[in-house]
PDB file with one MODEL, atoms N, CA, C and O in Angstrom:
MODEL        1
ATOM      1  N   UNK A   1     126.584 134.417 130.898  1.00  0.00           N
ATOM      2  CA  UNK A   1     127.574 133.404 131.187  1.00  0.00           C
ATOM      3  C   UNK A   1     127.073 132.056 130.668  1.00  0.00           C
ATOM      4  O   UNK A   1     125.893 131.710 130.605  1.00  0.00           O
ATOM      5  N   UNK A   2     128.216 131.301 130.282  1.00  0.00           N
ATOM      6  CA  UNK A   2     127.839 129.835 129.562  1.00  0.00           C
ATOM      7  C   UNK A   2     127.436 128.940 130.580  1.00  0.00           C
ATOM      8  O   UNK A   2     128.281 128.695 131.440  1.00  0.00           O
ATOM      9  N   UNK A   3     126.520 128.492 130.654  1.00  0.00           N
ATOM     10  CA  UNK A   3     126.269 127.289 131.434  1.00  0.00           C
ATOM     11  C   UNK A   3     125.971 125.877 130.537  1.00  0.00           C
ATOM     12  O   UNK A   3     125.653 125.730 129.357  1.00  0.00           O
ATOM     13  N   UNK A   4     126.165 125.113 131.398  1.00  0.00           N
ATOM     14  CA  UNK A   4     126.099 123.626 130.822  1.00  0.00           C
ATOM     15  C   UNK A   4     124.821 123.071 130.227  1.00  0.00           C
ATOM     16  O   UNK A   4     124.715 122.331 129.249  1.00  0.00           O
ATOM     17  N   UNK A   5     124.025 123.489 130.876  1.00  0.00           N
ATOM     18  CA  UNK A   5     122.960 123.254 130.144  1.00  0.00           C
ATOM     19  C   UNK A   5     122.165 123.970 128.789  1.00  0.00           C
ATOM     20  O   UNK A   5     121.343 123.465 128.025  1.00  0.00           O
ATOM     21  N   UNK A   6     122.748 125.346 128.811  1.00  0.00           N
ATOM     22  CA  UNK A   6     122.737 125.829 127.528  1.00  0.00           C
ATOM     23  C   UNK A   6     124.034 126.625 126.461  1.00  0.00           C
ATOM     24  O   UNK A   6     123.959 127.467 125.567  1.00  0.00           O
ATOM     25  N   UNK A   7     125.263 125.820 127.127  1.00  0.00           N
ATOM     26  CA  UNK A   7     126.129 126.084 126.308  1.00  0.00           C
ATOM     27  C   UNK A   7     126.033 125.732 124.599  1.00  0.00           C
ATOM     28  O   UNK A   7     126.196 126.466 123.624  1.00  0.00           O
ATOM     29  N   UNK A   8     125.794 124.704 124.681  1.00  0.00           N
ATOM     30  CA  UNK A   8     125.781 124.218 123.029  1.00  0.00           C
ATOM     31  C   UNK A   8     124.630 124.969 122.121  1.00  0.00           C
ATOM     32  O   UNK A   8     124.844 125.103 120.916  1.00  0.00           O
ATOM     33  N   UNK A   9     123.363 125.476 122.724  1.00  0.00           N
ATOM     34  CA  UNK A   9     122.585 125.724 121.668  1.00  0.00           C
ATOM     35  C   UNK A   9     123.056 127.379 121.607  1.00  0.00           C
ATOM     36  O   UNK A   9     122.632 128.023 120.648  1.00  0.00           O
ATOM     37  N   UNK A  10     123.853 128.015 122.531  1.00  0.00           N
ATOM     38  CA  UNK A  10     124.670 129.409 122.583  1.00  0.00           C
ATOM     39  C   UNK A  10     125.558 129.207 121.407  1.00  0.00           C
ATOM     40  O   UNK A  10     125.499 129.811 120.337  1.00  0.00           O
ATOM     41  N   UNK A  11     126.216 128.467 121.684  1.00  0.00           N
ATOM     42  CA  UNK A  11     127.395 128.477 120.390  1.00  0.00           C
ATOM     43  C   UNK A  11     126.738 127.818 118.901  1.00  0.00           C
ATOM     44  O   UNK A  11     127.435 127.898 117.890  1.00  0.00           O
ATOM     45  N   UNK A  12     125.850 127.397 118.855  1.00  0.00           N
ATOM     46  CA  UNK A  12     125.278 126.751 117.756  1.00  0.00           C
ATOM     47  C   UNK A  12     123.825 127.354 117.021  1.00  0.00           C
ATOM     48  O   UNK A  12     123.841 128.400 116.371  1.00  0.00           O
ATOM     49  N   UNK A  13     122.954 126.783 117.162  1.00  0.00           N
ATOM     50  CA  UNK A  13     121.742 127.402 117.203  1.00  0.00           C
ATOM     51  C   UNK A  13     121.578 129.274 117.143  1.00  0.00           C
ATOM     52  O   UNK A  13     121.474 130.004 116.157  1.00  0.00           O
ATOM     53  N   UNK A  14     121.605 129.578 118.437  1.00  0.00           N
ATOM     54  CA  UNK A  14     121.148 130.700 119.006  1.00  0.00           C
ATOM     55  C   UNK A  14     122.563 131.669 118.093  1.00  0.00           C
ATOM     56  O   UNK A  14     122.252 132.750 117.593  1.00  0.00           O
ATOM     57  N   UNK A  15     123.612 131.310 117.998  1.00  0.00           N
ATOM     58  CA  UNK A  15     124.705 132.475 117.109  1.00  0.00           C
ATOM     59  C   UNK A  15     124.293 132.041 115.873  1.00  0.00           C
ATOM     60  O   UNK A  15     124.897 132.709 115.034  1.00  0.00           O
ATOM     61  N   UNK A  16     123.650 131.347 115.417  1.00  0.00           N
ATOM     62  CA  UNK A  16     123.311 130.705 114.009  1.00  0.00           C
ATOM     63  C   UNK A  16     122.324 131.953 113.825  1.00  0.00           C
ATOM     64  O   UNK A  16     122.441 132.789 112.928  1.00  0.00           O
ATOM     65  N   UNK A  17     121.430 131.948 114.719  1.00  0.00           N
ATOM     66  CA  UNK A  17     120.389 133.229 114.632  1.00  0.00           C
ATOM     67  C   UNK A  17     120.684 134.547 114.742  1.00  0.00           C
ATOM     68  O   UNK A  17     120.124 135.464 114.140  1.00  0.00           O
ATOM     69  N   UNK A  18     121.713 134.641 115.642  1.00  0.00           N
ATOM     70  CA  UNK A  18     122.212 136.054 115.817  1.00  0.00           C
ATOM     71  C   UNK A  18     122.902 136.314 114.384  1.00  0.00           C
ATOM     72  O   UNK A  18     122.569 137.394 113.896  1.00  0.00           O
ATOM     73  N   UNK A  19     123.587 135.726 113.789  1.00  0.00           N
ATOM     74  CA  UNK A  19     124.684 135.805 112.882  1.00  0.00           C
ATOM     75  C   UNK A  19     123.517 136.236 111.282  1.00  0.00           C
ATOM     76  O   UNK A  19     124.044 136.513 110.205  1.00  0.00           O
ATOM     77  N   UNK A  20     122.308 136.212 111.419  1.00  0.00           N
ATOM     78  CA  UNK A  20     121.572 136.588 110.559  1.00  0.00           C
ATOM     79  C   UNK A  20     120.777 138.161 110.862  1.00  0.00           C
ATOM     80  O   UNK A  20     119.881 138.699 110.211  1.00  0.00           O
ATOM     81  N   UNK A  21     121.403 138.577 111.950  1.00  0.00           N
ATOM     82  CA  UNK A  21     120.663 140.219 112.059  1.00  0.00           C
ATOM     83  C   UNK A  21     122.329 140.900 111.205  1.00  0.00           C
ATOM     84  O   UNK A  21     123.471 140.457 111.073  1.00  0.00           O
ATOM     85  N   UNK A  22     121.767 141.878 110.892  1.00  0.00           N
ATOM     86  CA  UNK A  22     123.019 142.442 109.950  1.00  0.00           C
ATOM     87  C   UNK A  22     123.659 143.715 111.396  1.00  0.00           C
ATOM     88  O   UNK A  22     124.821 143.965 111.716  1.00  0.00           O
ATOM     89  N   UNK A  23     122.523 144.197 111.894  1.00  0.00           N
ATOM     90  CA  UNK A  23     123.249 144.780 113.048  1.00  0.00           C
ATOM     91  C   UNK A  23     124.155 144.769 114.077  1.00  0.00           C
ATOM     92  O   UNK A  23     124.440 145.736 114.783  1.00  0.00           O
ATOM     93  N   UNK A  24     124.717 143.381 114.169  1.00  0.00           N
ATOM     94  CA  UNK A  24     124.815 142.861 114.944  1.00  0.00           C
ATOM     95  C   UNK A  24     126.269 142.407 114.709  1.00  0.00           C
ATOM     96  O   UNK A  24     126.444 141.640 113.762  1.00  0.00           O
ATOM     97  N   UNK A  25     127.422 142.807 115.505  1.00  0.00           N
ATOM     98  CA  UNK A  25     128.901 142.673 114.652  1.00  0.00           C
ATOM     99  C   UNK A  25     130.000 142.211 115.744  1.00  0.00           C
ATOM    100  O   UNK A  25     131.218 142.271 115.574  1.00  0.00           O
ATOM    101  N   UNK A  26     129.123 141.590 117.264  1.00  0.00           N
ATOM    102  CA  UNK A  26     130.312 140.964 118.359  1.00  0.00           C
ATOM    103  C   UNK A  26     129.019 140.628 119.228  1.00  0.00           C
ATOM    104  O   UNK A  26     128.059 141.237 119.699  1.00  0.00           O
ATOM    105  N   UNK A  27     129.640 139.002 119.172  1.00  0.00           N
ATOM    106  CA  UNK A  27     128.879 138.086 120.550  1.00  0.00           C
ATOM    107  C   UNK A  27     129.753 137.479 121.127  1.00  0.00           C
ATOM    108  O   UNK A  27     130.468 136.641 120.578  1.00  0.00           O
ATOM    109  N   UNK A  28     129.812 137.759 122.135  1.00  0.00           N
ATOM    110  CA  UNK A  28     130.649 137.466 123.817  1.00  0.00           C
ATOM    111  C   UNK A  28     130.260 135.607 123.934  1.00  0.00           C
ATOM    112  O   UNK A  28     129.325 135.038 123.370  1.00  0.00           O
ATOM    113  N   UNK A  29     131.090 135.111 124.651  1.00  0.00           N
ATOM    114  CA  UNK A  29     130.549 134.312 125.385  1.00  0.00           C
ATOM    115  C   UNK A  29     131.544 134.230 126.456  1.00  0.00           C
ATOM    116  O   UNK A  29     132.748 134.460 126.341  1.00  0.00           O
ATOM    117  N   UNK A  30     130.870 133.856 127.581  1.00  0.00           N
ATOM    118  CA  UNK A  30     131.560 134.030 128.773  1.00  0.00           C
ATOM    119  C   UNK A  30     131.678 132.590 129.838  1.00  0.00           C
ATOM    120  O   UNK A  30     130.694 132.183 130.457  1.00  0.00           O
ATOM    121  N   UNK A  31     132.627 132.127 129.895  1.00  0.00           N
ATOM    122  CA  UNK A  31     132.941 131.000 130.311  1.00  0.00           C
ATOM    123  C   UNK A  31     132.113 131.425 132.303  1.00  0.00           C
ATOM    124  O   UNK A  31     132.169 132.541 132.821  1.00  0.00           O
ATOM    125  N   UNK A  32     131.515 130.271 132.907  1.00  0.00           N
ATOM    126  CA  UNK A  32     130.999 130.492 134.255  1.00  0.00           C
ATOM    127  C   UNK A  32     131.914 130.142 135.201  1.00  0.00           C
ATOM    128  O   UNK A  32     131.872 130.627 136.332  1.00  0.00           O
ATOM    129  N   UNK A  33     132.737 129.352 134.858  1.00  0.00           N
ATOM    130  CA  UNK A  33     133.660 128.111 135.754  1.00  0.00           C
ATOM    131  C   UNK A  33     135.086 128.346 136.185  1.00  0.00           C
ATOM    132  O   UNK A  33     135.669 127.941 137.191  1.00  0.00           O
ATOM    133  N   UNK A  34     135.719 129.466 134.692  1.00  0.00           N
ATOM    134  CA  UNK A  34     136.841 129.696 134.805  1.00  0.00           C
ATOM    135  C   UNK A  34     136.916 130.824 134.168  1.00  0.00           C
ATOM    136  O   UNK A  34     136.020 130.895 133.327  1.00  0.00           O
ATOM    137  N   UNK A  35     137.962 132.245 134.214  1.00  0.00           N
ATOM    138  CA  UNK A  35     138.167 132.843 133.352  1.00  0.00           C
ATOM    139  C   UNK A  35     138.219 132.573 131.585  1.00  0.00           C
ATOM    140  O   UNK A  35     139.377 132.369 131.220  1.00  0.00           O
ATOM    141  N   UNK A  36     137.495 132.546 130.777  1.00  0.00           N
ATOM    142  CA  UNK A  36     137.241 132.947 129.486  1.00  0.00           C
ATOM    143  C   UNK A  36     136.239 133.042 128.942  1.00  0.00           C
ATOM    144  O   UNK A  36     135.112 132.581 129.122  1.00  0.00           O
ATOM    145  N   UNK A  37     136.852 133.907 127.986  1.00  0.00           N
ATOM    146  CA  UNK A  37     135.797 134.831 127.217  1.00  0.00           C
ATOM    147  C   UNK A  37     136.136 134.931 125.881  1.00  0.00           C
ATOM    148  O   UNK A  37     137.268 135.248 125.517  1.00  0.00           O
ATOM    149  N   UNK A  38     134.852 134.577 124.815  1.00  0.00           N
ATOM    150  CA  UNK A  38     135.332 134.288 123.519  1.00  0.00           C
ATOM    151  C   UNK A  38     134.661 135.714 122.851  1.00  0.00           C
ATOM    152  O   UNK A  38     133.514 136.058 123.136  1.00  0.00           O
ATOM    153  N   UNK A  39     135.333 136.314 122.138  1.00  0.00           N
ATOM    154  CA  UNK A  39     134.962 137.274 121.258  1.00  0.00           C
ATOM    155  C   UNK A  39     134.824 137.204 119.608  1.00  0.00           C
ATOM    156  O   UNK A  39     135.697 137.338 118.750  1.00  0.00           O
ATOM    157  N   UNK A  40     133.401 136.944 119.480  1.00  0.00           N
ATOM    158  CA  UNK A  40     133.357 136.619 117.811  1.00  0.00           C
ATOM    159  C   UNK A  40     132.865 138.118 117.287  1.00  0.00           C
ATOM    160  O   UNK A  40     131.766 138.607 117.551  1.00  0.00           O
ATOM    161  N   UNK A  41     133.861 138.718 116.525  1.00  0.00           N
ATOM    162  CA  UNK A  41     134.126 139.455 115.550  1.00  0.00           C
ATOM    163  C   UNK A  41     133.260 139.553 114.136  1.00  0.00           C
ATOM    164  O   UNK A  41     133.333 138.611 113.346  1.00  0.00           O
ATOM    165  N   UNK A  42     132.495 140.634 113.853  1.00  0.00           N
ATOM    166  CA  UNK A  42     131.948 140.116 112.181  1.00  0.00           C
ATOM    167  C   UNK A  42     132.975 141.467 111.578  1.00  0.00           C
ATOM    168  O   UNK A  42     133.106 142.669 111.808  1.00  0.00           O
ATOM    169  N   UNK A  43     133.443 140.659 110.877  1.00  0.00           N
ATOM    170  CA  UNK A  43     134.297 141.382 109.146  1.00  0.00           C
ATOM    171  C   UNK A  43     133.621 142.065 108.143  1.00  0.00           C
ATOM    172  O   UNK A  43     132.415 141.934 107.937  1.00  0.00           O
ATOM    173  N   UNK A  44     134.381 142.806 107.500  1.00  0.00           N
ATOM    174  CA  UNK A  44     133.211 143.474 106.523  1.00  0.00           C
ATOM    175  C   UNK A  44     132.579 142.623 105.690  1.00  0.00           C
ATOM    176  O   UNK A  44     131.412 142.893 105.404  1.00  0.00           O
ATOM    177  N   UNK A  45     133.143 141.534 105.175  1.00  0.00           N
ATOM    178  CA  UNK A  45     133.269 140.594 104.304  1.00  0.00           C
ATOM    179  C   UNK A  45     131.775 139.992 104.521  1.00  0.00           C
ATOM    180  O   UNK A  45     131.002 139.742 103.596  1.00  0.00           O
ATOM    181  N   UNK A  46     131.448 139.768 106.160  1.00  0.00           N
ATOM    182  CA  UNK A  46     130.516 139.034 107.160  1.00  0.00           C
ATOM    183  C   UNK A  46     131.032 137.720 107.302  1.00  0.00           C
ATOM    184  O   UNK A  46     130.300 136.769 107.573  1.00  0.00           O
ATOM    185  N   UNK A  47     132.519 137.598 107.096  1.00  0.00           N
ATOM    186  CA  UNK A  47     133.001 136.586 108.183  1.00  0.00           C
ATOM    187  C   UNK A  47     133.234 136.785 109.723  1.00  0.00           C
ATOM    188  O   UNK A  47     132.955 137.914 110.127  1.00  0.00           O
ATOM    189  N   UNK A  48     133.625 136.026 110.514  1.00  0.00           N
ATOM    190  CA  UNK A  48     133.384 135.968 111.788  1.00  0.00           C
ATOM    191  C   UNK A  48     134.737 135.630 112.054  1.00  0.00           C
ATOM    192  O   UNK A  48     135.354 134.784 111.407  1.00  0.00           O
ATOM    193  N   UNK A  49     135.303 136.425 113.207  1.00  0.00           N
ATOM    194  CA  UNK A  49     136.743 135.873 113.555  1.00  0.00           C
ATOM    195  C   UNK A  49     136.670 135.810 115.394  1.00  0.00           C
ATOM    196  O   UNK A  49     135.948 136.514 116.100  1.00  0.00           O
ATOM    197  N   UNK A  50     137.504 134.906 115.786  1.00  0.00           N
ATOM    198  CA  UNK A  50     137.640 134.779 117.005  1.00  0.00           C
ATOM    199  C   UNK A  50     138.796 135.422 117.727  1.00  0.00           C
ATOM    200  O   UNK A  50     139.893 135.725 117.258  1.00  0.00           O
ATOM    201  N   UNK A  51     138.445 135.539 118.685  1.00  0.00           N
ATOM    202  CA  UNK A  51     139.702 135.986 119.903  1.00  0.00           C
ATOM    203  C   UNK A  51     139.473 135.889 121.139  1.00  0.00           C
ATOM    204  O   UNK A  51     138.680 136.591 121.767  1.00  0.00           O
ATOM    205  N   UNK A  52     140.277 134.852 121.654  1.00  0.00           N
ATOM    206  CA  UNK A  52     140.006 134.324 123.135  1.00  0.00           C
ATOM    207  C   UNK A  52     140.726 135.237 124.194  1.00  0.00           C
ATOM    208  O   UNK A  52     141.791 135.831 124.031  1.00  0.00           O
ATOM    209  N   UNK A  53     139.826 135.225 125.454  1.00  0.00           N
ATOM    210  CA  UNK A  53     140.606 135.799 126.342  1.00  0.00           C
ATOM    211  C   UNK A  53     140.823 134.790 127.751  1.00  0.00           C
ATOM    212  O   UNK A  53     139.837 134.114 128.044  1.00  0.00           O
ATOM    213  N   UNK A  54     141.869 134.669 128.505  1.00  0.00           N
ATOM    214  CA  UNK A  54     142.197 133.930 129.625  1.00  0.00           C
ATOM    215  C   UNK A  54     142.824 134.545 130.713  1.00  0.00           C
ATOM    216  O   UNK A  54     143.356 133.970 131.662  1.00  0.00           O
ATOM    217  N   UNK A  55     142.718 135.902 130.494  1.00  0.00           N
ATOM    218  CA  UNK A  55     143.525 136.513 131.547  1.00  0.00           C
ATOM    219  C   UNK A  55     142.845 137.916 132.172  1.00  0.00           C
ATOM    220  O   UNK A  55     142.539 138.736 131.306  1.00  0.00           O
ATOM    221  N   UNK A  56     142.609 138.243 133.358  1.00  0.00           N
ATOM    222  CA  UNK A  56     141.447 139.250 133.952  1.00  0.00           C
ATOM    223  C   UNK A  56     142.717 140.486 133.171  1.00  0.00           C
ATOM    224  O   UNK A  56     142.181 141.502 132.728  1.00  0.00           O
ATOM    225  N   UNK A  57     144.009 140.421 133.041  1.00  0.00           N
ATOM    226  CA  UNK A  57     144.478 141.856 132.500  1.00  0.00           C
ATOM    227  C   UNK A  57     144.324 142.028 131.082  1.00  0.00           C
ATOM    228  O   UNK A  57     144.958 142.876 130.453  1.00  0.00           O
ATOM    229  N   UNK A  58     143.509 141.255 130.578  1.00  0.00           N
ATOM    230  CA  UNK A  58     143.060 141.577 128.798  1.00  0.00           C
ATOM    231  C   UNK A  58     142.027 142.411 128.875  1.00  0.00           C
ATOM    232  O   UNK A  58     141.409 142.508 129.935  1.00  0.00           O
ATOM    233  N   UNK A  59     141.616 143.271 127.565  1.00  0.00           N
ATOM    234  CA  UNK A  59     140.396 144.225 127.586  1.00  0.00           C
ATOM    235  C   UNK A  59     140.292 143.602 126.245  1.00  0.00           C
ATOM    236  O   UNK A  59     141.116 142.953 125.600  1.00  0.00           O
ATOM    237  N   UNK A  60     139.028 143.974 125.977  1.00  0.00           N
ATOM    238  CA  UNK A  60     138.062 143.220 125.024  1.00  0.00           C
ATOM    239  C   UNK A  60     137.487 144.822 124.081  1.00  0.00           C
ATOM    240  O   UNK A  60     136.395 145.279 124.419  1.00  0.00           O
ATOM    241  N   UNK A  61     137.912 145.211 123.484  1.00  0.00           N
ATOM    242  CA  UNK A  61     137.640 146.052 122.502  1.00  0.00           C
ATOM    243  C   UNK A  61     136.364 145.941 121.556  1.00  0.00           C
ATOM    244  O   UNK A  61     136.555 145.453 120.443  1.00  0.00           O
ATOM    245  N   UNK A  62     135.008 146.374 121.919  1.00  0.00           N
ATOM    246  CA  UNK A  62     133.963 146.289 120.724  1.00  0.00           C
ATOM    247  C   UNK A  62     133.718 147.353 119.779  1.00  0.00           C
ATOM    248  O   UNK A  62     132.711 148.061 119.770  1.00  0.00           O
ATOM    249  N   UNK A  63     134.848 147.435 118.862  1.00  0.00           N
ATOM    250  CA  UNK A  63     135.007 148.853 118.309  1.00  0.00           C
ATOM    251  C   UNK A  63     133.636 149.899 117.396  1.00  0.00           C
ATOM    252  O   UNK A  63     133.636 151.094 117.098  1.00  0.00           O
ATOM    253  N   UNK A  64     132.449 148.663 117.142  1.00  0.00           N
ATOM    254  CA  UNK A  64     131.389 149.357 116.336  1.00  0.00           C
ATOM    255  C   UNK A  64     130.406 150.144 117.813  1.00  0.00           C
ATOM    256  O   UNK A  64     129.450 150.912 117.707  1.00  0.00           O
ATOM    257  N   UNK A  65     130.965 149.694 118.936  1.00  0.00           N
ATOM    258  CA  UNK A  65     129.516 150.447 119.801  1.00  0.00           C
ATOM    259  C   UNK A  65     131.095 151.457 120.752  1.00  0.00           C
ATOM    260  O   UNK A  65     130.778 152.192 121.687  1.00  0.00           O
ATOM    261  N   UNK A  66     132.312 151.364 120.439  1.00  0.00           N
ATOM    262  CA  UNK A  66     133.408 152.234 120.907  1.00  0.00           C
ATOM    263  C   UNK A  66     133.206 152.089 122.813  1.00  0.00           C
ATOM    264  O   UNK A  66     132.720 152.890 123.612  1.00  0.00           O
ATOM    265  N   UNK A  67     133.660 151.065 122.969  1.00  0.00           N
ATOM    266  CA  UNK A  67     133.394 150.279 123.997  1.00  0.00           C
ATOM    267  C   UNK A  67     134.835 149.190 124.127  1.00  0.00           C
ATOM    268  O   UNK A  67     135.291 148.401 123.300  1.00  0.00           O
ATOM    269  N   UNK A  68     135.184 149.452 125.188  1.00  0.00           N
ATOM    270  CA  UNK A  68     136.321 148.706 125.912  1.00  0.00           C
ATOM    271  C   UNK A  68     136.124 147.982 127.213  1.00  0.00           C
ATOM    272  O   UNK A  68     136.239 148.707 128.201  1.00  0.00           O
ATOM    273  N   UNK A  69     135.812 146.526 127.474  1.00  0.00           N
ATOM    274  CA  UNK A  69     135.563 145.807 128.832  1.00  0.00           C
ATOM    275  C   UNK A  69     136.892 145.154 129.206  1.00  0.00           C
ATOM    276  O   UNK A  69     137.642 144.562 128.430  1.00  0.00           O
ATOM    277  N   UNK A  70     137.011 145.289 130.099  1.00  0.00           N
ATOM    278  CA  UNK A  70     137.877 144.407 130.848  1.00  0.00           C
ATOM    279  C   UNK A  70     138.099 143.109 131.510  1.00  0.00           C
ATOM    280  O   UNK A  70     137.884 142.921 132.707  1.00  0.00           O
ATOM    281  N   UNK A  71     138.528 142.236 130.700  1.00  0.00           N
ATOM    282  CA  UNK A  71     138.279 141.055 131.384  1.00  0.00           C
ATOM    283  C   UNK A  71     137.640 140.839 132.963  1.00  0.00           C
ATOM    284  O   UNK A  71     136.657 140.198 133.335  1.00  0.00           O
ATOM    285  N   UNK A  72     138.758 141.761 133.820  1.00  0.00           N
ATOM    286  CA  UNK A  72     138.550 141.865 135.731  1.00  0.00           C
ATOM    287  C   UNK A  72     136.791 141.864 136.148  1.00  0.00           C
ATOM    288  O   UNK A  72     136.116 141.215 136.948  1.00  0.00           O
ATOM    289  N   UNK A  73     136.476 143.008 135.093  1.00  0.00           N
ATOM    290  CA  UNK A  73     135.032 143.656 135.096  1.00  0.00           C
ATOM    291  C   UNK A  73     134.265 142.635 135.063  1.00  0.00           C
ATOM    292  O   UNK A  73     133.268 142.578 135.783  1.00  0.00           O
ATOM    293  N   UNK A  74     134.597 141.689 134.245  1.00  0.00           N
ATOM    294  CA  UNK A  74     133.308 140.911 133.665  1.00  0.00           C
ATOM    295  C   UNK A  74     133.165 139.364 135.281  1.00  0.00           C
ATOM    296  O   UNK A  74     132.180 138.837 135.799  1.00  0.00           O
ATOM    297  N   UNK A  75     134.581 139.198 135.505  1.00  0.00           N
ATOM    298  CA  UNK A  75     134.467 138.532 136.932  1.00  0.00           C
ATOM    299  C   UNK A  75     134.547 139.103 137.614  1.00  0.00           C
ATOM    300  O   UNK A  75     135.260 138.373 138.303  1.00  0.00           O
ATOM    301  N   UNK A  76     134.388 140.294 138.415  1.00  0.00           N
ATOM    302  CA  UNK A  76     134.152 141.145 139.389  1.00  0.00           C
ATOM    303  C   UNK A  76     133.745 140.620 140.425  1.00  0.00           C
ATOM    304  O   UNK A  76     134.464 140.555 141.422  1.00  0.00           O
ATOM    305  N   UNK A  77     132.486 140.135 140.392  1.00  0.00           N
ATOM    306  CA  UNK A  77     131.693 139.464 141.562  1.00  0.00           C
ATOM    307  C   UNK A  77     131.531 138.012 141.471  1.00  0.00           C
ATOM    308  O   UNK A  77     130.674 137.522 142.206  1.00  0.00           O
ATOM    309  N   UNK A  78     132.557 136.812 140.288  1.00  0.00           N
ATOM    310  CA  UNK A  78     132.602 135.693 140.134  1.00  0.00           C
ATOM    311  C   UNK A  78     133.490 135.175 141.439  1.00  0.00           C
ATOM    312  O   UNK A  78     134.666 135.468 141.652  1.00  0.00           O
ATOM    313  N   UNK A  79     132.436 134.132 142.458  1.00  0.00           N
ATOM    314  CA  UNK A  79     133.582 133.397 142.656  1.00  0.00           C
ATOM    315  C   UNK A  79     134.013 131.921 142.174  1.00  0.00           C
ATOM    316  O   UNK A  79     133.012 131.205 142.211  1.00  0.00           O
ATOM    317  N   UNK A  80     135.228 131.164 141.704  1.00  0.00           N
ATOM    318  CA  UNK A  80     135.384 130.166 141.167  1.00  0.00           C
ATOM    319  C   UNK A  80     135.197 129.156 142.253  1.00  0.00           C
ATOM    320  O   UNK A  80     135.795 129.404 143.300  1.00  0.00           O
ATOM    321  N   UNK A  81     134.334 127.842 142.194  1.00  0.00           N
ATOM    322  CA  UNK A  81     134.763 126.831 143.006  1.00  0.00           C
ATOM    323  C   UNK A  81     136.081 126.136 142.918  1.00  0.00           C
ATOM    324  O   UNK A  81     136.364 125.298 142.062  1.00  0.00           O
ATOM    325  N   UNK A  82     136.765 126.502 143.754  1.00  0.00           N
ATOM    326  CA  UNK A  82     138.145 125.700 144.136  1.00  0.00           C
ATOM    327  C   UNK A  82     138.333 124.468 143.908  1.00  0.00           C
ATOM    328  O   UNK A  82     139.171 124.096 143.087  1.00  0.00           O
ATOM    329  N   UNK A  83     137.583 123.637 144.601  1.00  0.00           N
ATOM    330  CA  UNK A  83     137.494 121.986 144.658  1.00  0.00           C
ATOM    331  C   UNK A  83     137.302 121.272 143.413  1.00  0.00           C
ATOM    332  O   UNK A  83     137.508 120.062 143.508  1.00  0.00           O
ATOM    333  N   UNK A  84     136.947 121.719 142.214  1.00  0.00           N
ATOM    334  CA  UNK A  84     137.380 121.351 141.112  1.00  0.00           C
ATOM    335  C   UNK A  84     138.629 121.260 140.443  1.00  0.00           C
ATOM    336  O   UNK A  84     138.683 120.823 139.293  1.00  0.00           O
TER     337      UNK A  84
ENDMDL
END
């Protein structure tokens, strides 16, 4: 899950590094605060495509490991603070 203190070097840095293993063809990121979840995609090409999710009834398809998550799954045991 993204937290604030290491959100930016997750999306920057650290996928900068991931994005150089060739094995490697979907990185999650998972919002802590609120439902979402970003799904970066690698193409054959080795471009990278996105697809956001905002809703616990979306499933998240990682078709190279044939694997289906469910948004619900991934907050299962999240609770959101309200008072925000």
């Amino acid at each position: 899950m993204l937290s604030k203190s290491t959100e930016d070097y997750d999306r920057g840095t650290k996928f900068e590094m991931y994005r150089r293993l060739s094995s490697l063809q979907d990185y999650l990121l998972v919002a802590q605060d609120k439902i979402h979840v970003e799904h970066f995609q690698k193409q054959p090409d080795r471009r990278w495509i996105l697809e956001e999710f905002d809703s616990p009834d979306r499933t998240i398809a990682l078709e190279t490991s044939n694997c289906v998550l469910r948004v619900a799954d991934i907050y299962a045991k999240v609770v959101f603070d309200e008072a925000k």
